[in-house]
Structures are given as C-alpha cells and as structure tokens.
C-alpha positions in Angstrom: 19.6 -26.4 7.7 19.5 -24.0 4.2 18.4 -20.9 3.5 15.5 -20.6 1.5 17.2 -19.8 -2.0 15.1 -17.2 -3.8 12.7 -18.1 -6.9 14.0 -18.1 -10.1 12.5 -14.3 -11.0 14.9 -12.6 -8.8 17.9 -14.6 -10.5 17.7 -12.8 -13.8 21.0 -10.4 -14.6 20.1 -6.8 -13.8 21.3 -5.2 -17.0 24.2 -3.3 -17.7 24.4 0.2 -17.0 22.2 -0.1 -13.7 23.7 1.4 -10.6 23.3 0.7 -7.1 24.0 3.0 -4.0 25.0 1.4 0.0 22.0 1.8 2.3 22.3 4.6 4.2 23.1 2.0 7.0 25.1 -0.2 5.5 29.1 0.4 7.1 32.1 -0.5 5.0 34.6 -1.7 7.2 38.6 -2.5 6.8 39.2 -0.4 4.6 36.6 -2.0 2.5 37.1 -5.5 2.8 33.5 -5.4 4.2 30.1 -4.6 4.3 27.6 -4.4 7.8 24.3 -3.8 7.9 21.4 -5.0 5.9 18.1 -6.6 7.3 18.3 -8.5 8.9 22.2 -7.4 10.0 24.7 -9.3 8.2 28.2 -9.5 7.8 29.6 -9.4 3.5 33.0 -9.8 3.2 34.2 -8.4 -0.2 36.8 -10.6 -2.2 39.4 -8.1 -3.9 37.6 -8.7 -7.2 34.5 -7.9 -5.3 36.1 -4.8 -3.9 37.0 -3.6 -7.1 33.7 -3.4 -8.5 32.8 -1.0 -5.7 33.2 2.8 -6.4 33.1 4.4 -3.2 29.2 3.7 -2.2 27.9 2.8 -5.6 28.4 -0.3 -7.5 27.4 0.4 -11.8 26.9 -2.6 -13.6 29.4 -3.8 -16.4 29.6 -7.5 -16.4 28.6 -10.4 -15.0 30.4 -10.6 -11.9 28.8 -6.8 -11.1 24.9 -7.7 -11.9 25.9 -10.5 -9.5 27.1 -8.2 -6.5 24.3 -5.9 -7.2 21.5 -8.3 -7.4 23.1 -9.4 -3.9 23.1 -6.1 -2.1 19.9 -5.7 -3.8 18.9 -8.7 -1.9 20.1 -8.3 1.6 18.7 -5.0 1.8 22.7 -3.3 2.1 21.8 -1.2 -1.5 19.3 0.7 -3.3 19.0 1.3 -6.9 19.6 5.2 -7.8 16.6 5.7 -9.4 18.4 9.1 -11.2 21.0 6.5 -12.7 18.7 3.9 -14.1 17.5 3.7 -17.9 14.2 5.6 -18.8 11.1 3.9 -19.7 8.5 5.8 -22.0 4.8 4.5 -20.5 3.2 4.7 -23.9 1.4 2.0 -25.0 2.8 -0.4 -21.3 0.3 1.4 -18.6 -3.0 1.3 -18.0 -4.7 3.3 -14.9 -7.5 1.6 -12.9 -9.4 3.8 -10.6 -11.4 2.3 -8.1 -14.5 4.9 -6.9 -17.7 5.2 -4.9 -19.5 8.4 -5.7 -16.9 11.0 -5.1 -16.6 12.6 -8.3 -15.1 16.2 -7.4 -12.4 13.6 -6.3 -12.5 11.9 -9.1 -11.9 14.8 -11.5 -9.0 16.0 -9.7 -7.5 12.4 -10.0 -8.2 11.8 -13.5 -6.4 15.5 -14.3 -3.6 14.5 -12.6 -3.4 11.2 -14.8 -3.9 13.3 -18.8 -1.6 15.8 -17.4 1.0 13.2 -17.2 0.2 10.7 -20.0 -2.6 11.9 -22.5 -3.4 9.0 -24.1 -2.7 6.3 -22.0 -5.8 3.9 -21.0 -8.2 4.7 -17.9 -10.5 2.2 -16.1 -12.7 4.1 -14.1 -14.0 1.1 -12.0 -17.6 2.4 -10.2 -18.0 0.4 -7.0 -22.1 0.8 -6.8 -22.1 4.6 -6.8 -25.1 5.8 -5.1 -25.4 8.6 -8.1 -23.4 7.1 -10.9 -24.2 9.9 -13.2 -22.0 12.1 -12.1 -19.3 9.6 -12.1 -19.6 9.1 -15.6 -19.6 12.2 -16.8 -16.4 12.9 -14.7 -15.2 10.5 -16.5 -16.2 10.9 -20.2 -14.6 14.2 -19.4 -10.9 12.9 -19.3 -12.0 10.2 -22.2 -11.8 7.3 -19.1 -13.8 4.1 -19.8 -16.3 3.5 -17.3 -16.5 0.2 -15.5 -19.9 -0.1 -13.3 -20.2 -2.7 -10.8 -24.0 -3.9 -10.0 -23.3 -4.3 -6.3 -20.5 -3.0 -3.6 -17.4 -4.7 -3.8 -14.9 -3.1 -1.3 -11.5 -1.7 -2.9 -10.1 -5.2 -3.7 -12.8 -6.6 -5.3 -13.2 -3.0 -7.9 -9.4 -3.3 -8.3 -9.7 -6.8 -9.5 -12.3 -6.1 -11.9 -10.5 -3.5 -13.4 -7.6 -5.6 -13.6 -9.3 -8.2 -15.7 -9.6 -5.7 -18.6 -6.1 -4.1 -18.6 -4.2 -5.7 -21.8 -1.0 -3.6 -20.8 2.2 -5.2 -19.0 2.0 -2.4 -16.5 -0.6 -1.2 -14.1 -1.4 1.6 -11.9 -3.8 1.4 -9.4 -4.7 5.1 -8.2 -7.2 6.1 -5.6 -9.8 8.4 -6.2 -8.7 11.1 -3.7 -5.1 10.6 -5.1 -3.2 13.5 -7.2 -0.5 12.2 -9.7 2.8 14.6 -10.0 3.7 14.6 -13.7 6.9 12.6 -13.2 5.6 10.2 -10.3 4.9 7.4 -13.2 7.6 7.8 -15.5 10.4 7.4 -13.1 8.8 4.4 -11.1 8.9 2.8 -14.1 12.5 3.0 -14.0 12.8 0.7 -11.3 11.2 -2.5 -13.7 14.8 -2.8 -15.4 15.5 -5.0 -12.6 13.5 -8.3 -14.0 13.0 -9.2 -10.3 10.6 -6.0 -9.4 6.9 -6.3 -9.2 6.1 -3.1 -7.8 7.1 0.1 -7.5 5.0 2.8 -5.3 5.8 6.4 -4.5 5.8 8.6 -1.8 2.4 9.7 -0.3 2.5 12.9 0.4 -0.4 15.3 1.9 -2.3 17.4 -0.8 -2.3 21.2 0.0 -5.6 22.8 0.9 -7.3 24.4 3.1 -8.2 21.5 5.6 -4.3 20.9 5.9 -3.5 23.4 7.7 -5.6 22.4 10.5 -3.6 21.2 13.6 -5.0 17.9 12.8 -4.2 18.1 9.1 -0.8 18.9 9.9 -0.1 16.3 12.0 -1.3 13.9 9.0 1.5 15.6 7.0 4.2 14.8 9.8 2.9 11.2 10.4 0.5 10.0 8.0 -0.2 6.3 7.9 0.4 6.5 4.3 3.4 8.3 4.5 6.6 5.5 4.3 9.1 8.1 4.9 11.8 9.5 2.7 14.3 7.0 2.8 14.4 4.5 -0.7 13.6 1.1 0.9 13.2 -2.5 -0.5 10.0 -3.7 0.7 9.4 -7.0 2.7 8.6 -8.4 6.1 10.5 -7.5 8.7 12.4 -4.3 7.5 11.6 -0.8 8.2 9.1 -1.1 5.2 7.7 -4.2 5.6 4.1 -3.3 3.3 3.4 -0.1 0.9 -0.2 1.5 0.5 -2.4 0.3 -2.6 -3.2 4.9 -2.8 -1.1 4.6 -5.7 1.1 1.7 -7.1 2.6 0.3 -10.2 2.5 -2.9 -10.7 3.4 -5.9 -13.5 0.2 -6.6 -14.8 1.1 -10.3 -15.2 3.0 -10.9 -11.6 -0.8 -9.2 -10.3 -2.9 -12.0 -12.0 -0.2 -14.8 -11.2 -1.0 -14.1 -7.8 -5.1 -13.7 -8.4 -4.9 -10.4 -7.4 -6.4 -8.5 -4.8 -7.7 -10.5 -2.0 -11.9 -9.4 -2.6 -12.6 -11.0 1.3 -10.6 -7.8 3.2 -12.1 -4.8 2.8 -9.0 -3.2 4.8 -5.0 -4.7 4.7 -5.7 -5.7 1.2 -2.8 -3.8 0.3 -0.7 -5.5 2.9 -1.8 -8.7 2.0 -0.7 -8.1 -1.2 3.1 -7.3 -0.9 3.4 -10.3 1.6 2.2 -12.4 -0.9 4.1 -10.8 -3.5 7.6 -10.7 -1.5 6.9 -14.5 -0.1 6.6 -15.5 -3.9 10.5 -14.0 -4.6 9.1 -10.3 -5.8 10.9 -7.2 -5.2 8.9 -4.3 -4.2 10.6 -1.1 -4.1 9.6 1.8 -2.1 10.6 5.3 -4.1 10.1 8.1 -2.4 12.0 10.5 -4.8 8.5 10.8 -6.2 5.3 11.8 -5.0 1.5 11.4 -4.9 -0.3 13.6 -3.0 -3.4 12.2 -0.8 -6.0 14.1 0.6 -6.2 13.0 4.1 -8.9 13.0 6.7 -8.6 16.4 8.9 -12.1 16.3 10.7 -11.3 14.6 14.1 -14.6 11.8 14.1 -13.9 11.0 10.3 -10.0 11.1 11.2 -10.4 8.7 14.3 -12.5 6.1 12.6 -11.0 6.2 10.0 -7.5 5.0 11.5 -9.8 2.4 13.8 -10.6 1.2 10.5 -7.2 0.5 9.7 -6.6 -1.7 13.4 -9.6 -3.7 12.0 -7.2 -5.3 9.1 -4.9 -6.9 12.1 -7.3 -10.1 12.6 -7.6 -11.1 8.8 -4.0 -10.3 8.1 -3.4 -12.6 11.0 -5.1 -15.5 9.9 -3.6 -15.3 6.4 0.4 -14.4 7.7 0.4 -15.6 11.0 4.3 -15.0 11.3 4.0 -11.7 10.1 1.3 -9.7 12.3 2.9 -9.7 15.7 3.0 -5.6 17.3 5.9 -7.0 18.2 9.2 -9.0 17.0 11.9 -9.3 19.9 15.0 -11.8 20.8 14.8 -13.2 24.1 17.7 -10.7 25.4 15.9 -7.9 24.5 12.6 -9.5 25.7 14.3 -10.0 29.0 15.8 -6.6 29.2 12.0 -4.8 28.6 10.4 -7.1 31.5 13.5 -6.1 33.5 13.4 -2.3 32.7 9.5 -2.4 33.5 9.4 -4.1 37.0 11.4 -0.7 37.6 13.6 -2.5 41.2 17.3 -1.8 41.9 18.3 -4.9 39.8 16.5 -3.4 36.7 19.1 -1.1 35.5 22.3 -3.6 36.3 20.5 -6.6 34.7 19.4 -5.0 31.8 23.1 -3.8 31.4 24.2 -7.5 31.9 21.7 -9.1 29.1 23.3 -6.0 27.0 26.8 -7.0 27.7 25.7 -10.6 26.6 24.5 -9.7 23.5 27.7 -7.5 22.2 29.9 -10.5 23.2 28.2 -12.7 21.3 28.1 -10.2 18.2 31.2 -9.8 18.8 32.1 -13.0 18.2 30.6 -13.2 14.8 32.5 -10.3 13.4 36.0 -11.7 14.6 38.0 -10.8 11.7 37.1 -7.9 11.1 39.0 -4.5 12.8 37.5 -3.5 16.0 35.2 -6.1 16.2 33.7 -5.2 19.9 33.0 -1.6 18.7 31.1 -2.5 16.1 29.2 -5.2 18.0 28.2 -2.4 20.8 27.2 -0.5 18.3 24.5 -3.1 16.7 23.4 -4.1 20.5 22.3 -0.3 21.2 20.4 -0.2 17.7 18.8 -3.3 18.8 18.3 -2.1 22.6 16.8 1.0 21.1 14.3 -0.6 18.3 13.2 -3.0 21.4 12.1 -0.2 23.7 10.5 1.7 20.4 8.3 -1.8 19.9 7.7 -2.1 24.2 6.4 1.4 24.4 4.2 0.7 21.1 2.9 -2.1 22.8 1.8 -0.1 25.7 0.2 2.9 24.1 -0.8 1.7 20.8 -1.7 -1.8 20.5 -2.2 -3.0 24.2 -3.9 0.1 25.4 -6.9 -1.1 26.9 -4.9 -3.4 29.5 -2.6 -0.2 29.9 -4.9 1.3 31.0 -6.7 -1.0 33.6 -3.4 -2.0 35.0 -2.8 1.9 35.7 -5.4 2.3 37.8 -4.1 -0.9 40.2 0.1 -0.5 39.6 1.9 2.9 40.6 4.8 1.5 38.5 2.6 0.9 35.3 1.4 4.3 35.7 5.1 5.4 35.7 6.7 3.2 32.7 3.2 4.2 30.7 4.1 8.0 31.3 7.7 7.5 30.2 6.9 5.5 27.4 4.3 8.2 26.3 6.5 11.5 26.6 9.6 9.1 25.2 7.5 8.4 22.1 6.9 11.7 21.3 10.3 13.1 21.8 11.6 10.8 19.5 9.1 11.6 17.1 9.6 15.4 17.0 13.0 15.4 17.6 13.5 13.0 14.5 11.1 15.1 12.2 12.0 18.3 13.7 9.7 21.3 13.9 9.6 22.2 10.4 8.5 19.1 9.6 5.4 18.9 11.9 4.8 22.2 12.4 3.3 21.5 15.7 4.0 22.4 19.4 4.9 19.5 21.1 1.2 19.4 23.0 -0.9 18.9 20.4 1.5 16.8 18.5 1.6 14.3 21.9 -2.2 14.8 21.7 -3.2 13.5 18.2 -0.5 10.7 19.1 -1.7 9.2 21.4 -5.5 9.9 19.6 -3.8 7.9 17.0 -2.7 5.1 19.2 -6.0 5.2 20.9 -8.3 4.5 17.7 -5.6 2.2 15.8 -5.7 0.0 19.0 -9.3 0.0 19.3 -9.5 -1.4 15.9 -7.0 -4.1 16.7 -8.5 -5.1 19.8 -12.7 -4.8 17.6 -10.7 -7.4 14.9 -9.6 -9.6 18.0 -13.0 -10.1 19.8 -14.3 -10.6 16.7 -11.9 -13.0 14.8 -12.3 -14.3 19.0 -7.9 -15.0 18.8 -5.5 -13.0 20.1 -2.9 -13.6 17.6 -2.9 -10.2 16.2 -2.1 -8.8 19.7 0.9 -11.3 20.7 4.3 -10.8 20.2 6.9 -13.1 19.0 10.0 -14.1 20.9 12.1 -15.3 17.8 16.1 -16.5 18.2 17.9 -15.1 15.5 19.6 -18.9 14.8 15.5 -20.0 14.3 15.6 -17.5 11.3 19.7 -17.9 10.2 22.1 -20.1 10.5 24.0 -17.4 12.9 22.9 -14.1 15.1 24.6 -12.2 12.8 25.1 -14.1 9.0 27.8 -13.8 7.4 28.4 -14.4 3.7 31.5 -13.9 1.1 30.5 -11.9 -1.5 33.1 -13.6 -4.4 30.9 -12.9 -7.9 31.8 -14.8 -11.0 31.8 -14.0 -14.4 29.5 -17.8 -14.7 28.5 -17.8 -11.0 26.6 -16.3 -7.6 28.5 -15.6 -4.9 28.8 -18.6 -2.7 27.3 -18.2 0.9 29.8 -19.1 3.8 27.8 -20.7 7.3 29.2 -18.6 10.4 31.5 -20.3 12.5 
C-alpha cells in the first residue's frame, strides 16, 4: 500500500534564508546519522549530504537540497520554524480584521484598541450578529474607524465569520473575538510563518487577560489550564499530534485557502474552529501553532457561567463526529496498550506481570525497527514507556472526563472501580501540577483537583447531552488502531537523501 503523498501546496520550495529548529523531541542518534521522534514516531536516517546540511539542531535554507530536508522535518512533525529567524512581513495593505460580536461593546472597545494600537490603518469588519442594542455597537466601532457589518438575524460565530469573510479583498485575514486583546507584535510575527507557501494558518498563544476576576481561585485555574490555552511549545497542527486543532479566539488565515474551503461551517455553533483545521490539514495545509506570541482572552471566572460554559464545549463532540468520524475518538490506543489498561484495571495478581509482558512485546518489536541504529533496545524502551505513559494519561481521561457518568454508576457496584477511579483522579492531578509547577497555577493542590474534576464533570456532560441527542455513541468510543493500518511499519522509517532536482525518496521498513 502507499502513503498518501501530500497535495501539491505543501511541495512548494520554502525559500532561502528560512531556518528550522529539531522538535524538542526529536533525538539525533549515531552521532547524527539519525533522526527519532516525530508524530507519529519515525525513524530518518540522514545521508552524509543530508547530515551536512544540519547545524547542530537547526537546519537554514541555502539550496535546493536544504528546502527539501526542511520541508521534510517540517512534515513529519521532527522541526519547527524559528519564528525569530524567519523574514519579516509588514501587514499593510495584506490584513484585514473581522470581528464577530453580539452586544458586548465594553468588549468590543477593548478589542478594537488592541487592533489600531498595532496596525492603524489596516481594515476592520466589525460583523454584528443580531445585537440586542446595536447602537452601542456601532458607535464602539465608528470610534476606532471599523466598518460595521449588521446581520438581520443570529447567525452563531461561523456564520458572522463567514459574512465578514465575503467582504475582505486582502490575502490575509484575522479573525479576532470580541473578548480578545491583541499584543502589539502578536500579528506581525505570525505573519512570519506564511514564507512557507504551504501554511494556511497561523494562531498565537491564548493567554489569560489580567484583571480583577483573574485572580479568583477559579480564574486562576483558567490561567494554568485554559481550554484555549495550547501550551508553550511551537507545534505543527494536525490530527493526532499533541495539537491536533487551534481556537478560532484569534487566527490568521490566507484569505483565499479560507474561501477554497467555503469557510466556516455556519451548521456548528461550537467545534467550528475544529472543524476548520481538520478540514484545512486533510486538504494538505499547514497550520502552525506559535506561541512566542500572545493574545490575551478574558475567560469565564464565575463558577455557573464557567461550568456551562465548558459543557458547551462537550456539546461540539457529536457534530464533529459525524463530519470526522476518525478523528473524534476520547481515545486513540494500539491493541498492546489497550490490553495493558484492561489488564492494569481488573487490579488481580496477573495485572502487574502481564502488563509488563505486553510492554516487553512492544520494545522488542521497536526494537526491531531501529536495528541499525546504536543501542537499538534502549531506545525502543524508551518509546514503549512514552507510549505506556500517554495510554494511561487517555485511560484515566476516559474515566473522569468523558465516560464519567458510567464511572460513576459502576462505583457504587465495583470496590475496584472505586479504587482505579481514585488513582486515576489523584494521578491526573499530580501530573498536572507537577508539570506546570506551582508558579504556574498558583493553586494548592485542593482546589486545583477540585476545578479539575469540575472541569471534567461539565465537559463530559456536554459530550454525553451531544450523544443522546445526535442518539450514536461515536463520540464516546475509542479506537483500537494497529500502527501498520496507518504505516507501512510500527515505527516508519525513511532515508532522508535531498537532491538538488529531487525529494528525498521514502524507504518501506523491513
């Protein structure tokens, strides 16, 4: 069988002078005849002309051959641009803002500031959703010299977004939330990121906006673990990866990649963004995540609006199932790892000693892929205690977060539920803080665990309220997948060998 070879937009040569940086991830190995790591995990073995092209961790463009290796690391998911490195863009006269808004104009004014404090004279759409008092909407607006676009009835997000859309002339386009604050360079230096042909979008960092409400315990939990938050990590965006979707708070887009794909999808009133960047990254677009850059978002700190709100976001699991079935499931596991949970969870005398032997399995057989290499077995333990780890991460997610309500009928019936649900729920949140750390959250580890699990507890609701309703269970099932059903191999391999007239040729694993 072949691999899906990717459209002809990604194929266009990155220009010269553009510089890319080995995923934090990514291991060079033999002395760096190598490369491991990527998503999903491969195996890129270097050529010596390959090699040479290589500084260290970076990789700057200067011929052919290197916008070939580039495009490829690019590709895998084993580099990021270096956003610092890349070749500024001046906005004037390319962007055009689109603000979608319902009423809100305090909101609204603080938005638009945000936008003439960082480009004065660039174009604003101020698209009013059936504002129940448009007056002060327009005035906000004729304020900061923003055109006014009034809609006669409620369209949702995705249908205002679209509208707007239809009148922007420019090649790029930002679409920024009303309760979304612009940093003066947030713009400027995602723009950066277009040099690469093959990019679509480019979103920042969301951020919480300081105030008064985020200080609350509740409001600084949302700073720690915001939904909106994608971490601060640079990441490619796609299915399947760390970042698999971005938030449509703030994003810029190609204006002409946008209306290819018609937009917005006006039906979902929540996981329009979602949709968006599936359908975008399915169509051979790159979407990269930057979070060298911020926009700050006034979150939700009063507990009701807070909890419905995040309910509100579970509701988006049924329509995003019925539109990416393949990409919904709360859960993505190998049948080793599968095994290994079901083990771990019927909590007898064999569950430790088979779980070890479905581990042991699983190295041997990376192993076996990396023969070749220097210390291949290492390495291969290595990757199955990543894997092991990510598969207990998704288990206890499925316990707590997204199949709650039968976690918590089966606890009142099964000792042993009771048990693994306890573990998984202290387990989650030592990871958490221990990974964030206490200057990050800036909470005690009670009420941290506490607006958790609220978290889990009104996200899941909304997943299981889209369920009954859609009446399928697709969006709560997870998906056993083989790694061949996806590659040729467990672990591809490829020879990275770039041309001055030529992409690198792909070698099938043994």
């Amino acid at each position: 069988m072949r691999e899906p070879v990717e459209p002809a937009r990604s194929r266009t040569t990155l220009p010269y002078g553009y510089v890319v940086e080995l995923d934090r991830h990514t291991r060079v190995l033999d002395s760096g005849r190598a490369l491991l790591g990527g998503y999903p995990t491969r195996l890129l073995r270097l050529t010596p002309r390959a090699r040479d092209l290589l500084a260290g961790r970076t990789l700057r463009v200067r011929d052919r051959a290197g916008a070939v290796l580039a495009d490829r690391l690019l590709a895998t998911g084993l580099a990021h641009p270096v956003v610092t490195e890349l070749p500024p863009a001046d906005p004037k006269g390319t962007v055009t803002y689109v603000i979608p808004v319902r009423d809100r104009p305090e909101q609204l004014e603080r938005a638009l500031a945000s936008i003439r404090a960082t480009t004065a004279d660039a174009p604003v759409i101020v698209v009013d959703d059936a504002s129940h008092e448009p007056a002060p909407v327009a005035a906000v607006a004729a304020r900061h010299h923003a055109r006014v676009l009034p809609l006669p009835a409620n369209l949702g997000p995705a249908g205002a977004r679209n509208a707007g859309l239809r009148e922007v002339t420019t090649p790029y386009v930002v679409f920024v939330d009303s309760d979304i604050a612009l940093a003066p360079d947030t713009v400027d230096v995602l723009l950066r990121h277009f040099a690469d042909p093959a990019v679509v979008m480019a979103v920042p960092r969301i951020s919480a906006l300081p105030g008064p409400g985020a200080e609350r315990w509740l409001g600084r939990y949302e700073s720690a673990r915001s939904s909106l938050d994608l971490g601060r990590h640079p990441a490619a965006v796609r299915t399947g990866t760390p970042v698999s979707w971005v938030p449509s708070a703030c994003m810029l887009v190609r204006t002409d990649a946008l209306t290819q794909a018609d937009g917005f999808d006006a039906g979902m009133r929540v996981g329009e963004d979602v949709d968006l960047c599936w359908r975008l990254t399915a169509d051979g677009g790159r979407i990269r995540y930057e979070p060298a850059v911020r926009a700050a978002h006034e979150h939700r700190v009063e507990l009701a609006d807070w909890f419905r709100r995040k309910a509100v976001y579970g509701t988006g699991a049924h329509p995003l199932a019925r539109r990416h079935p393949d990409n919904i499931a709360p859960a993505v596991l190998a049948p080793w790892s599968a095994a290994m949970l079901l083990a771990l969870l019927a909590q007898r005398r064999w569950s430790l000693p088979v779980a070890g032997g479905l581990a042991a399995v699983a190295t041997v057989r990376n192993a076996r892929k990396l023969q070749g290499i220097d210390h291949p077995l290492r390495h291969a333990a290595r990757l199955t205690a990543l894997g092991s780890l990510a598969s207990l991460t998704q288990g206890t997610a499925l316990l707590t977060r997204h199949w709650w309500p039968l976690t918590a009928v089966g606890c009142l019936a099964s000792r042993r539920l009771r048990r693994a649900t306890a573990v998984a729920a202290v387990t989650d949140v030592a990871l958490e803080t221990l990974g964030r750390g206490p200057k990050t959250t800036r909470l005690d580890p009670v009420r941290y665990a506490a607006a958790r699990r609220l978290d889990d507890l009104a996200y899941g609701s909304g997943v299981w309220l889209s369920a009954l309703k859609g009446r399928s269970t697709a969006a709560l099932r997870p998906r056993i997948v083989r790694a061949a059903a996806r590659h040729r191999s467990p672990l591809p391999q490829e020879r990275a060998c770039p041309r001055e007239d030529a992409r690198p040729r792909r070698t099938p694993a043994a």
